[in-house]
N, C-alpha and C positions, 0 to 999 in steps of 0.2 A: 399499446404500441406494438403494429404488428413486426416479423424481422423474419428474410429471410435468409436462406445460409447453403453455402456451397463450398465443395471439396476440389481442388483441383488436382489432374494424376499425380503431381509432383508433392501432395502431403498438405498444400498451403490449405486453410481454414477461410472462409470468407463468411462473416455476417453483416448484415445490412439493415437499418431500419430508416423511416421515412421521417422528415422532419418537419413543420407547416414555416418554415422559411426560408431567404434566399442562400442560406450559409451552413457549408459541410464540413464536417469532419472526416479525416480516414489517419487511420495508421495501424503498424504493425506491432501486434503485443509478443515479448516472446517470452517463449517459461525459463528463462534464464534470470537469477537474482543472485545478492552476496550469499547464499548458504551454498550455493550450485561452485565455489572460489574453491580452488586447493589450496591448503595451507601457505602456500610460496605466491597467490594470488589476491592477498586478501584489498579490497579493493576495485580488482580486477572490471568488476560488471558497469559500476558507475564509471570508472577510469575508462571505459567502453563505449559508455553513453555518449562523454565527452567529447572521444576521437573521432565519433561517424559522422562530425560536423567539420571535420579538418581536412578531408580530402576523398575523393575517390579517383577511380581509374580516368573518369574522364571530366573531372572537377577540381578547381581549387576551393578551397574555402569561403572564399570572396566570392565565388559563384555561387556555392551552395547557399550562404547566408543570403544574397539577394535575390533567387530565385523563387521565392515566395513574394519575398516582402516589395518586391518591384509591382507587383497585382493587391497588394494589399491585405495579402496575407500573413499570416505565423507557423514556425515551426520550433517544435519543443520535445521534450523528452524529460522519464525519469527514470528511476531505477528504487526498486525496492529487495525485500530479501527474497522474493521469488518471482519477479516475474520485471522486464524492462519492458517500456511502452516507447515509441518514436510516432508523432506523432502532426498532424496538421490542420489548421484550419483556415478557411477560405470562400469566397464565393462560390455557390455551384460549378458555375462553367471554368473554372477552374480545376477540376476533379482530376483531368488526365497531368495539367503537369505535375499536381500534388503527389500524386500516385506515381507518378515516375522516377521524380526525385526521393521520394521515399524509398523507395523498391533502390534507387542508386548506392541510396548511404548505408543502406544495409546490407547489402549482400555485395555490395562495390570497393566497402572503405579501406584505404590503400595504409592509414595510421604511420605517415611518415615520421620519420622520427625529430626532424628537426620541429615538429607541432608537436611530437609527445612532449619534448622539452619543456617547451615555454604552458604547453598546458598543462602539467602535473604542478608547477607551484601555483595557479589557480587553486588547483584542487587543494592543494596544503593550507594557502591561504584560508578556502570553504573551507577546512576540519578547523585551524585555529580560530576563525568565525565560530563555530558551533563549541569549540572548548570552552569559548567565553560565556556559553549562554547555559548555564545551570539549567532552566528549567527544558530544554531541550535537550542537553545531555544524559541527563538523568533517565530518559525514558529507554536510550543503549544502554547505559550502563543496569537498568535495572533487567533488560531485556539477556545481559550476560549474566546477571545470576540467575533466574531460572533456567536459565539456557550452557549451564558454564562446559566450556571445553566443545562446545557444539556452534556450527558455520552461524546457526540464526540468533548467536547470540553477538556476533561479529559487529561492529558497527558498520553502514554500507558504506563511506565516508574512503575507509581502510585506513596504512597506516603509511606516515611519511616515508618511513625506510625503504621500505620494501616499493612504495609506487615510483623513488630517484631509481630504481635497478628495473622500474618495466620497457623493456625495449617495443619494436615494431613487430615484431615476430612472437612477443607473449601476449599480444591484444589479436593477432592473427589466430595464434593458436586456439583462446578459450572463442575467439568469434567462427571458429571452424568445428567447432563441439556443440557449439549450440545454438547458431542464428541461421537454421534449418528452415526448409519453409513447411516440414512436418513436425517441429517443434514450435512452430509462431500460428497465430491469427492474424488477418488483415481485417480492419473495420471500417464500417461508414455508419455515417449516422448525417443523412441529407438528402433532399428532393433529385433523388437519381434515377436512373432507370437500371434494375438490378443487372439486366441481363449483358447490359453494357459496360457494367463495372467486373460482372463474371472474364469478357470479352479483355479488357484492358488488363485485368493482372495475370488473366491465360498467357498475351504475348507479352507482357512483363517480363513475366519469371520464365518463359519457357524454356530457357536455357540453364536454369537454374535448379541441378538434382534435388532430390529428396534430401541426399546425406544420411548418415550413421552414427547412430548417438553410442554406438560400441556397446559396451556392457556398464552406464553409469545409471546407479539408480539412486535418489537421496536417500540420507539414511537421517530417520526421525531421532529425536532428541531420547538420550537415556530417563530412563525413570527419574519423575518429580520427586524432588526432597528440597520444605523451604528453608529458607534461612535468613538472617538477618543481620548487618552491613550498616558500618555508621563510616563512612567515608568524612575527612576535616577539608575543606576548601575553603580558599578566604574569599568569602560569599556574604554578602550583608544578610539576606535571610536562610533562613532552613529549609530545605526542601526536601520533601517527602515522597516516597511510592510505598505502597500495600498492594498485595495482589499475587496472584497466581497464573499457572495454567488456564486455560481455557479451556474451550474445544473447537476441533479443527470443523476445515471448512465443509466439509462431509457428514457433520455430524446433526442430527435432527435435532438436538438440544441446544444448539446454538441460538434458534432464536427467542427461545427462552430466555437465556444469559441476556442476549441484546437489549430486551426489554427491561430484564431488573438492572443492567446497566445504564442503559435513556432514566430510569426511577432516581437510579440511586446518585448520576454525574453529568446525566446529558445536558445538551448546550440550552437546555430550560431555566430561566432564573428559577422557579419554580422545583429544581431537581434538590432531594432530600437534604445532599450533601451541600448544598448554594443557601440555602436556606439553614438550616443549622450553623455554619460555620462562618457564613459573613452575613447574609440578613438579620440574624438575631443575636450573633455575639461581635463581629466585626474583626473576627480573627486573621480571618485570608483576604486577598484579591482575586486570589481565583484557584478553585478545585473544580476536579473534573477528573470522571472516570472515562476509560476507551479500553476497547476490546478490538482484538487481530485476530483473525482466524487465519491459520495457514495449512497447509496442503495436508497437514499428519500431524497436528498442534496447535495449540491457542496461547495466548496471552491474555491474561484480565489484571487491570491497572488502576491504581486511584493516585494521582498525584494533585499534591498541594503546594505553594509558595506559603510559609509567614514567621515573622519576630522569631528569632530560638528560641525565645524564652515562651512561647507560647506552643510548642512543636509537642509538645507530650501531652496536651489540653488536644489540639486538632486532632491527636493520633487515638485520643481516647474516644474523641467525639466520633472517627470515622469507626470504631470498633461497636459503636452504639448504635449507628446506624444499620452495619449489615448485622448487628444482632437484632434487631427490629425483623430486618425479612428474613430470617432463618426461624425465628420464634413464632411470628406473628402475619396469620393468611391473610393476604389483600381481602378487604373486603368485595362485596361485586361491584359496587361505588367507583374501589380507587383503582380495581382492573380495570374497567370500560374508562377512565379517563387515560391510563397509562395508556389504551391500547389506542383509545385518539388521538393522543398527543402524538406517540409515533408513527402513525400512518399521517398524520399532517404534514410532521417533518420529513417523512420521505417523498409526500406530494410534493412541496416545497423545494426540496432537493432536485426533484424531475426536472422542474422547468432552468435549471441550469442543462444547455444543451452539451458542453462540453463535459460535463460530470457525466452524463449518460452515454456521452461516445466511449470515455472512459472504462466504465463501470460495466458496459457491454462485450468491450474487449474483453478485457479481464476475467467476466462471467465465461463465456464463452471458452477460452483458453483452458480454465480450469474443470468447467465444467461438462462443456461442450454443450451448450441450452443459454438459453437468454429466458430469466426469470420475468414476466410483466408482473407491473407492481402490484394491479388483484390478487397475482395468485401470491405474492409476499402480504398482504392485507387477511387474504383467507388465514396463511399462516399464524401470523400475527392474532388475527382474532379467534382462533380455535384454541390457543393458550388460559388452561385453567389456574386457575386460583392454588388447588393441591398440586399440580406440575410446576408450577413454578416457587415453590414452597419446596420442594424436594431436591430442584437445580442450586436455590439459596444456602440449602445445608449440604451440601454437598461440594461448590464453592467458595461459599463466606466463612466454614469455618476457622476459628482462628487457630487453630493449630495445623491449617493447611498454608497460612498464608505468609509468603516472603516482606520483609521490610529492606528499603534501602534508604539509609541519610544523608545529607549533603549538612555538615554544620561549622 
């Protein structure tokens, strides 16, 4: 998939790729997430996401919500610890209003306060929603101890207290620090004509400065030291994480990890950890390993659900596991299937068109390049047998690696 990409004077980023059908995507990715929060903000970014849907200069709510969906479209948004997306999809010849109303709620949103109101207990309501759910929780909570005392270990969610004290003027604020159009991406990803979309966010935003990100730069996570954490919640099962650091998104060993993590958790009934642990003993319903890469950081995770009384059985089993790939070279056998397996599943993964409008912003933002998936295939299959034997020990070992319990 080819993509091309353009800068306009005002700092905004624009990439564009083509799609074989009638229906586009566009939005704006911006490198703002929960670690980007100051202590007195935590929350802040997702509380943000929320309010660009409640009003702008020359919108009510009711407008903005039906201004897609009147044509048949959608509009959505998330927020993560580094980066928010705003975002659309829609028919082609719909492209201009998309973009317009986009380009509105971001750089327009007025965050009245009688809709902060009634939207912050939404959001309270969303945290007590996710405090019920153990195996969702657990991956914040386990994400603040390797992370402790540091923004990305923050839950993005934030915290009741402090979001009843956000006024109109502290969602102004952090949205004046950072929904720059030299801090964001615009994307497409549909049967466009590039030069026309160039054309449409020029007079978009043409009145909309660069801005000045002053003197803020993240500051990465202090030095790794694991630990381990039995947390009591009245929970019918025991829930599990193992795991550590990663590596961040910059780092050439990361697709290394990816792959002994697809071996070791991926969504394969077929993955080491599915197969020892509920195809032949019947202990879980479900484990599964995930890896994050972030800007100057990583996360690598294995979580499990099952019976407490079976939780030191599971915990021994997943330690047997990654002593397997620390001790023991893939043969060239079980490389070439690991290496097909994951290039299927990110084939796979392509033909969802919105995961790729996504996944391009985001590339893009961070990187400033849109990887096509050969050359992540090249990568992928250049991975030896001894390289990834040397990322295992270096990872898996267990005196590197944190535990958290839910019992």
């Amino acid at each position: 998939m080819s993509h091309q990409t353009h800068t306009l004077p005002n700092g905004l980023r624009i990439i564009q790729a083509p799609s074989p059908t009638g229906v586009a995507y566009c939005g704006y990715a911006v490198d703002a997430g929960t670690r980007d929060e100051r202590d007195n903000e935590q929350g802040m970014a997702h509380f943000v996401e929320h309010l660009i849907f409640k009003g702008t200069r020359k919108r009510k709510a009711w407008h903005i919500l039906n201004r897609m969906e009147r044509v048949g479209g959608d509009l959505n948004a998330y927020t993560n610890k580094e980066e928010t997306v705003v975002y659309s999809t829609f028919l082609k010849e719909h492209f201009l209003r998309a973009a317009e109303l986009l380009t509105d709620i971001v750089f327009n949103s007025t965050f009245p306060q009688a809709e902060i109101e009634k939207e912050v207990e939404v959001i309270i309501d969303e945290i007590q929603s996710y405090e019920d759910s153990p195996s969702e929780l657990i991956f914040d909570d386990f994400e603040e101890l390797i992370f402790p005392d540091h923004p990305l270990g923050r839950n993005i969610l934030g915290r009741p207290d402090l979001l009843r004290d956000f006024r109109t003027e502290d969602a102004l604020g952090f949205v004046n620090r950072f929904y720059r159009p030299a801090n964001m991406v615009f994307f497409v990803l549909g049967d466009l004509d590039f030069k026309r979309t160039v054309r449409t966010l020029e007079k978009l935003t043409a009145d909309i400065p660069a801005g000045n990100a002053g003197d803020y730069r993240r500051v990465p996570p202090l030095s790794y030291q694991p630990k381990h954490l039995t947390l009591y919640k009245d929970t019918h099962q025991s829930h599990v994480m193992i795991g550590s650091r990663g590596y961040d998104a910059y780092d050439e060993h990361r697709t290394g990890l990816y792959l002994l993590n697809n071996i070791l958790g991926g969504p394969g009934m077929n993955s080491r950890l599915n197969v020892s642990l509920r195809e032949r003993r019947g202990l879980v319903y479900n484990v599964e390993a995930n890896l994050t890469s972030y800007t100057d950081t990583g996360a690598f995770c294995i979580y499990f659900g099952c019976d407490p009384d079976d939780a030191d059985e599971c915990t021994e089993l997943v330690y047997k596991e990654l002593k397997k790939l620390r001790d023991r070279r893939l043969t060239s056998a079980q490389l070439t299937a690991a290496q097909k397996q994951i290039i299927g599943q990110i084939g796979v993964s392509t033909d969802n068109f919105e995961n790729v409008a996504l996944d391009m912003g985001k590339c893009f933002l961070h990187y400033g390049t849109y990887e096509h998936k050969s050359e992540v295939y090249q990568r992928i299959n250049a991975l030896t047998a001894d390289y990834l034997l040397e990322i295992a020990n270096e990872k898996f070992a267990e005196e590197r690696l944190s535990v958290l319990v839910y019992r």
